[in-house]
VOPA-374658 format. One line per 2 residues: their letters; for each residue y negated, x, z negated of N, C-alpha, C, O. Coordinates in nm, 3 decimals. Atoms other than C-alpha are relative to their C-alpha. Layout:
N
a	Y/X/Z/Y/X/Z/Y/X/Z/Y/X/Z ~ ...
END
This chain:
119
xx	0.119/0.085/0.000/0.000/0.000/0.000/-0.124/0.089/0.000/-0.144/0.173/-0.088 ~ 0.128/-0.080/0.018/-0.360/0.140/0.114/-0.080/-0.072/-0.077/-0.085/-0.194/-0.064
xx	0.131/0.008/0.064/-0.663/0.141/-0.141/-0.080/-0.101/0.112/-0.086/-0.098/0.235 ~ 0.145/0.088/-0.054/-0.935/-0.124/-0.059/-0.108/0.139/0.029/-0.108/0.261/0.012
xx	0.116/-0.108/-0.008/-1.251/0.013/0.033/-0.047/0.018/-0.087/-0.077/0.134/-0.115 ~ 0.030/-0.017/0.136/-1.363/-0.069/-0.289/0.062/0.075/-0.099/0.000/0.104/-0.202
xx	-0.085/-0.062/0.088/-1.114/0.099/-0.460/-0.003/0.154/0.066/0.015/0.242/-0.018 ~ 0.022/-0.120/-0.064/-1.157/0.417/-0.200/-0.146/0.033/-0.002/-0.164/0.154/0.011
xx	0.109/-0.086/0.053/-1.544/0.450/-0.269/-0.042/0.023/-0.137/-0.151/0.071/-0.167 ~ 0.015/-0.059/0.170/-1.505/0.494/-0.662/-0.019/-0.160/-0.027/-0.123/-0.142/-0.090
xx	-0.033/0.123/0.110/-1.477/0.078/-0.802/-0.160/-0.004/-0.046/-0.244/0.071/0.004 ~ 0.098/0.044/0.024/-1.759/-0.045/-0.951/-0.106/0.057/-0.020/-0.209/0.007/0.025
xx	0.093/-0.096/0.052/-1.963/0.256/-1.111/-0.070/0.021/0.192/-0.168/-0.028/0.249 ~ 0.053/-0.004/-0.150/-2.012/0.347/-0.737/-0.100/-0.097/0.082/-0.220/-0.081/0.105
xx	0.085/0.185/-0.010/-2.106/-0.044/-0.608/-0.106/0.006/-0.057/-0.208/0.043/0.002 ~ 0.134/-0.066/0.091/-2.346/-0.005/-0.879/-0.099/0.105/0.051/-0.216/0.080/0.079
xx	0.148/-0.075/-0.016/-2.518/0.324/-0.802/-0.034/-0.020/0.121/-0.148/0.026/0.132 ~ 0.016/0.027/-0.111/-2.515/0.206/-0.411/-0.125/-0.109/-0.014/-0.237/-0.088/0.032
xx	0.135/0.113/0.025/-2.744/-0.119/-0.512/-0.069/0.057/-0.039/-0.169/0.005/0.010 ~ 0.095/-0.013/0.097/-2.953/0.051/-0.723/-0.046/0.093/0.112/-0.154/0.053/0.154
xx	0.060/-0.077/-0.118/-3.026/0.309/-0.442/-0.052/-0.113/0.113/-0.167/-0.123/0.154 ~ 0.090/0.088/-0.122/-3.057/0.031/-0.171/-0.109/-0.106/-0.079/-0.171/-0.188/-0.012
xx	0.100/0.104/-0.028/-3.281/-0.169/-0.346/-0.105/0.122/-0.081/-0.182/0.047/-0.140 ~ 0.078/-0.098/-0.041/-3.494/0.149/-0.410/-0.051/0.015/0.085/-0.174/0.018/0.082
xx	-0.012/-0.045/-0.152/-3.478/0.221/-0.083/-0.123/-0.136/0.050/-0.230/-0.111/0.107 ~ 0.012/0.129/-0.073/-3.557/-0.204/-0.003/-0.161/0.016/-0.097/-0.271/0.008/-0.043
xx	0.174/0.014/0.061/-3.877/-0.184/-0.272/-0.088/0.094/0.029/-0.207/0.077/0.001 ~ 0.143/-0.113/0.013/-4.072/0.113/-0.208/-0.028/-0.035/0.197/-0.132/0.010/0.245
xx	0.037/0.051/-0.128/-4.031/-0.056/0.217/-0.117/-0.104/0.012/-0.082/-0.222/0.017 ~ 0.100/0.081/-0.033/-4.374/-0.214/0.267/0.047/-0.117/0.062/0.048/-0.226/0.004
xx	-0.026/0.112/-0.078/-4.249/-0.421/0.562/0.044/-0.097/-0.097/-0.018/-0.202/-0.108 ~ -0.079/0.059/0.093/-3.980/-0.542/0.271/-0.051/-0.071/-0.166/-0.040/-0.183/-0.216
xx	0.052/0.043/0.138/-4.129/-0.554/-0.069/-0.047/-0.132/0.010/0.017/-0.169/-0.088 ~ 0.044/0.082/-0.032/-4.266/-0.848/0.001/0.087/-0.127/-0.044/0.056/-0.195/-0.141
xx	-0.114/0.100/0.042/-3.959/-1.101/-0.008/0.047/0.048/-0.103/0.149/-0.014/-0.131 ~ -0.034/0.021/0.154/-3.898/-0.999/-0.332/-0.102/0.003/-0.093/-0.095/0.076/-0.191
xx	0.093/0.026/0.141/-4.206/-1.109/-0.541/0.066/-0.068/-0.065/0.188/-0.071/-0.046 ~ -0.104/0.092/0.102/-4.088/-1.335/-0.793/0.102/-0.023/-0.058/0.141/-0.112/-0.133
xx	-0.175/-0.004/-0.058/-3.755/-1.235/-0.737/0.001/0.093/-0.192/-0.065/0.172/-0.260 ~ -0.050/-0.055/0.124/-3.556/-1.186/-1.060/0.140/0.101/0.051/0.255/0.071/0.084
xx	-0.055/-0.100/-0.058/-3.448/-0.826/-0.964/0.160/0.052/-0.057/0.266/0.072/0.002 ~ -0.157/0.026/0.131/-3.170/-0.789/-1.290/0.094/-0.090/0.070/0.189/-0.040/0.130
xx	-0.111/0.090/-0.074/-2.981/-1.098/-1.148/0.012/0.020/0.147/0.124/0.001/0.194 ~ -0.077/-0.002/-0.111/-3.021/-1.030/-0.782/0.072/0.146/0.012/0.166/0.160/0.090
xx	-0.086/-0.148/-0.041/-2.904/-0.644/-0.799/0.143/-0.039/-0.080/0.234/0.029/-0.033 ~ -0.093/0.026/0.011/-2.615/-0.812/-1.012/0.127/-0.093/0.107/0.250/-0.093/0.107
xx	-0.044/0.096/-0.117/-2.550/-1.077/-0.700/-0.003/0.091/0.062/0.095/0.078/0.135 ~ -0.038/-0.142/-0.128/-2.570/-0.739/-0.483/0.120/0.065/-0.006/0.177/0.103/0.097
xx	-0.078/-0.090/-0.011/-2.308/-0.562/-0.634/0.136/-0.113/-0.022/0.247/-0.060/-0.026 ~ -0.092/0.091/-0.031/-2.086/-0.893/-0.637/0.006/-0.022/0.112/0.120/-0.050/0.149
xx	-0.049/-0.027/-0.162/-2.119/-0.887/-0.276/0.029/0.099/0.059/0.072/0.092/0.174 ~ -0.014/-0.115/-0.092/-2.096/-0.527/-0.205/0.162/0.002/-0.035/0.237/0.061/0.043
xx	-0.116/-0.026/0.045/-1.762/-0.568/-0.407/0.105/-0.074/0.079/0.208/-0.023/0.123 ~ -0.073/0.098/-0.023/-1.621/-0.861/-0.292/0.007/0.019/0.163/0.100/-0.047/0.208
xx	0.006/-0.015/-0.117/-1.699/-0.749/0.097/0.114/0.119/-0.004/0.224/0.119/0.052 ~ -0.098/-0.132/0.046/-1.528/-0.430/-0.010/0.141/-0.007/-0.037/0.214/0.091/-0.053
xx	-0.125/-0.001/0.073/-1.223/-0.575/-0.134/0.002/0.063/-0.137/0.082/0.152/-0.165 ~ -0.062/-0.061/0.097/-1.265/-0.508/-0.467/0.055/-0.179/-0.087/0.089/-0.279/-0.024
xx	-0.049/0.091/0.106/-1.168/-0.766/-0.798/-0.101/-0.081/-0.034/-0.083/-0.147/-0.136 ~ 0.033/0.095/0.009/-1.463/-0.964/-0.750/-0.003/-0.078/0.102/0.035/-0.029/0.208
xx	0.046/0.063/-0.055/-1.565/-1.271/-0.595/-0.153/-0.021/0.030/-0.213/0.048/-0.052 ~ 0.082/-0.003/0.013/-1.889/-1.354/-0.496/-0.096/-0.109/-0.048/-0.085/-0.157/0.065
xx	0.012/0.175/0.088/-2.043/-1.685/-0.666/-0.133/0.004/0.011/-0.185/-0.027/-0.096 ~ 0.149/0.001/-0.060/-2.432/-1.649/-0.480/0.049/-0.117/0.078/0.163/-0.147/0.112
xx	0.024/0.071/-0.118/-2.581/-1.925/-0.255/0.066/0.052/0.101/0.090/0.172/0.118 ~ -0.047/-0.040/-0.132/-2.434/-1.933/0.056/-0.097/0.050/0.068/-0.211/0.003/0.060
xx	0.123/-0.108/-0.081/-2.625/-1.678/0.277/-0.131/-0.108/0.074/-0.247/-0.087/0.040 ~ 0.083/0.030/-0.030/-2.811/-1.918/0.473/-0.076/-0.088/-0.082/-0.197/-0.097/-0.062
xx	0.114/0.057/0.104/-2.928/-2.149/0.172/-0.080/0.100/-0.057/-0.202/0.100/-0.067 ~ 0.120/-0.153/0.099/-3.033/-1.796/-0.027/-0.115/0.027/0.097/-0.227/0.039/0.047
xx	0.146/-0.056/-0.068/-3.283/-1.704/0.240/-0.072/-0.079/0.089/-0.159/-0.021/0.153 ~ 0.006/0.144/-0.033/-3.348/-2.020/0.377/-0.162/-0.009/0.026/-0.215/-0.039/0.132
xx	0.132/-0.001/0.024/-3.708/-1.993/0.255/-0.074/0.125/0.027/-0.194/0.124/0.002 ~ 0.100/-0.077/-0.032/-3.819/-1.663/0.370/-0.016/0.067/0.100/-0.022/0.189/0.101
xx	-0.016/-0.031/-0.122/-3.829/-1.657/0.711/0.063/0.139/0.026/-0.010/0.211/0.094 ~ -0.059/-0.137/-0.017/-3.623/-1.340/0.729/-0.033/0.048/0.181/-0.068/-0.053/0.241
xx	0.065/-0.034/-0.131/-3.718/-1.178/1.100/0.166/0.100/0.041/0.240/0.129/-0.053 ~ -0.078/-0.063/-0.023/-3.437/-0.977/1.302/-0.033/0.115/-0.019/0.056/0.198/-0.003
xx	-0.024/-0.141/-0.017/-3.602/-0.663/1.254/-0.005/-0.001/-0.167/0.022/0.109/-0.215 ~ -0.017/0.022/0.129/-3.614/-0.770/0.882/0.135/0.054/-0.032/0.142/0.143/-0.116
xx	-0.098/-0.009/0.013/-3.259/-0.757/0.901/0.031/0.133/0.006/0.078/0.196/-0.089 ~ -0.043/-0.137/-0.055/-3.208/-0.444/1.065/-0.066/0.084/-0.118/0.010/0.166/-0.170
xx	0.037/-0.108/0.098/-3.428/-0.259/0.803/0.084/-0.039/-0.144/0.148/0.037/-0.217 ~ -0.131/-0.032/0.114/-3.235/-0.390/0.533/0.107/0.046/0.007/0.148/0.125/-0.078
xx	-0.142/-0.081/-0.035/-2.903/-0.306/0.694/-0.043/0.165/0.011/0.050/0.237/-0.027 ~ 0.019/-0.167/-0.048/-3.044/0.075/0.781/-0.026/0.064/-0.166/0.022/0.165/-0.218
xx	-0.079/-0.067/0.190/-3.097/0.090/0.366/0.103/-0.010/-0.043/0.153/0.069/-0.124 ~ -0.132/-0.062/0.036/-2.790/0.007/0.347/0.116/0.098/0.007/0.188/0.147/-0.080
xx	-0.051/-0.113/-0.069/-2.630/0.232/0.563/-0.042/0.135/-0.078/0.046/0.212/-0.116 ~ 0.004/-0.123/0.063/-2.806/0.515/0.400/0.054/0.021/-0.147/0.113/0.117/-0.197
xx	-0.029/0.005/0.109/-2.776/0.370/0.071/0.163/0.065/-0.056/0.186/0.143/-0.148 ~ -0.124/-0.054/0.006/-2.392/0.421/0.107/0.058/0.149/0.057/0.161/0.210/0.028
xx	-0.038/-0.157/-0.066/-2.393/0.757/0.314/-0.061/0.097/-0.116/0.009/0.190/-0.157 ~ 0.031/-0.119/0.102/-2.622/0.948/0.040/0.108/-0.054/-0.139/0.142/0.029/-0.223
xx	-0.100/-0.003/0.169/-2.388/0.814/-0.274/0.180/0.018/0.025/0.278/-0.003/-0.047 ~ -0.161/-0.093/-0.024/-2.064/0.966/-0.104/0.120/-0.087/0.113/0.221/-0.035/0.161
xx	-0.059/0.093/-0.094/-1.932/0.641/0.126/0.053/0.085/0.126/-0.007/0.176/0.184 ~ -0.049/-0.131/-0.129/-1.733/0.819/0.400/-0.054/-0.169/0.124/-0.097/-0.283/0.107
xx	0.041/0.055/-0.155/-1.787/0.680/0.790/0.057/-0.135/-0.050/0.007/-0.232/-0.108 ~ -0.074/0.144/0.010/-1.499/0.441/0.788/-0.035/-0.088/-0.066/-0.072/-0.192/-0.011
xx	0.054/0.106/0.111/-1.589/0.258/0.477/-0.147/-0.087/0.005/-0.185/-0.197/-0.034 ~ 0.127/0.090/-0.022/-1.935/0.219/0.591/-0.014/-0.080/0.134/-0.080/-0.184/0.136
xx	-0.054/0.080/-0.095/-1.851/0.094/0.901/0.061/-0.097/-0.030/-0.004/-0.199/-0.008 ~ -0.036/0.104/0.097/-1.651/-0.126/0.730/-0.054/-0.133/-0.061/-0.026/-0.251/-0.036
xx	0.109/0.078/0.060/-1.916/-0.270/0.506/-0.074/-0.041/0.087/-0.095/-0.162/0.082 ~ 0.115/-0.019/-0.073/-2.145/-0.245/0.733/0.016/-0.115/0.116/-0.081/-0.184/0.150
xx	-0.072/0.084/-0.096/-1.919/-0.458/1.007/-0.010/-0.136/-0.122/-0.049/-0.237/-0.063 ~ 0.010/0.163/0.041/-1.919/-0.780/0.717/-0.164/-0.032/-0.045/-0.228/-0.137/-0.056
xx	0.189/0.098/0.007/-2.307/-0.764/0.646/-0.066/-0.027/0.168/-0.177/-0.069/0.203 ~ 0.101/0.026/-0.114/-2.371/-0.780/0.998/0.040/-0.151/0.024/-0.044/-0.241/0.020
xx	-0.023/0.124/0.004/-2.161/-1.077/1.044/-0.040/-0.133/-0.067/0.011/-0.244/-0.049 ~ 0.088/0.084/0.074/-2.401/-1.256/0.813/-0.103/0.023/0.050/-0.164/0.074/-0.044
xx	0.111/-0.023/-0.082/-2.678/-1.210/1.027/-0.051/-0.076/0.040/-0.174/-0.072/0.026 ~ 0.070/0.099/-0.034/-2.720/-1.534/1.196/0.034/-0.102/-0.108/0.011/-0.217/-0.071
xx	0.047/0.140/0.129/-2.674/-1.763/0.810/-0.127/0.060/-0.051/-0.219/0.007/-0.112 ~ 0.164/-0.063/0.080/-2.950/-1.525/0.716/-0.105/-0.007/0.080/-0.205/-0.065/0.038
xx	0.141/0.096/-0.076/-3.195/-1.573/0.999/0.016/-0.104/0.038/-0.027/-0.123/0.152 ~ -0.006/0.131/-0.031/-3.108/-1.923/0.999/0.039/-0.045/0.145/-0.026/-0.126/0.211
x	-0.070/0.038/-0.149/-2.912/-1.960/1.324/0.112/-0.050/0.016/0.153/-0.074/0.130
END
């Protein structure tokens, strides 16, 4: 039996320092900062790393709005998208994510692409 991906980029501690880098990455982005005023950052970087897990195959589920109700309200833009996906991408290449794995990941956030710009 092969390791999940989750279980092949280090389990949760990892998941963890990956959010906390991409949404570094997502707040200090002008274009970005923006859709998260108000935003209760504690609970969504906890809803981040329940999706980075649960995309990952690890031992959670993910128990957030469904993608297109969550962003529903803030007109998200396609190049919106793309700059969040490109923090993610790095987010996971600087905290040790090999190719495959981010490819991987990277292949189920895209597939949420059109519930998130509402299409």
């Amino acid at each position: 039996m092969t390791d999940s991906v989750y279980e092949e980029i280090g389990g949760k501690a990892a998941v963890e320092a990956v959010v906390e880098d991409f949404y570094d990455r997502v707040l200090s982005d002008d274009r970005l900062v923006g859709f998260f005023d108000g935003t209760d950052m504690a609970e969504l970087r906890a809803h981040q790393v329940q999706f980075i897990s649960a995309v990952a195959g690890g031992p959670m589920t993910y128990s957030g709005d469904e993608m297109r109700d969550a962003h529903r309200h803030l007109d998200i833009r396609e190049a919106d998208f793309e700059a969040v996906g490109t923090h993610l991408e790095r987010a996971l290449r600087e905290n040790g994510v090999d190719e495959a794995n981010i490819a991987a990941i990277m292949d189920e956030v895209s597939a949420l692409e059109d519930p998130i710009l509402g299409r």
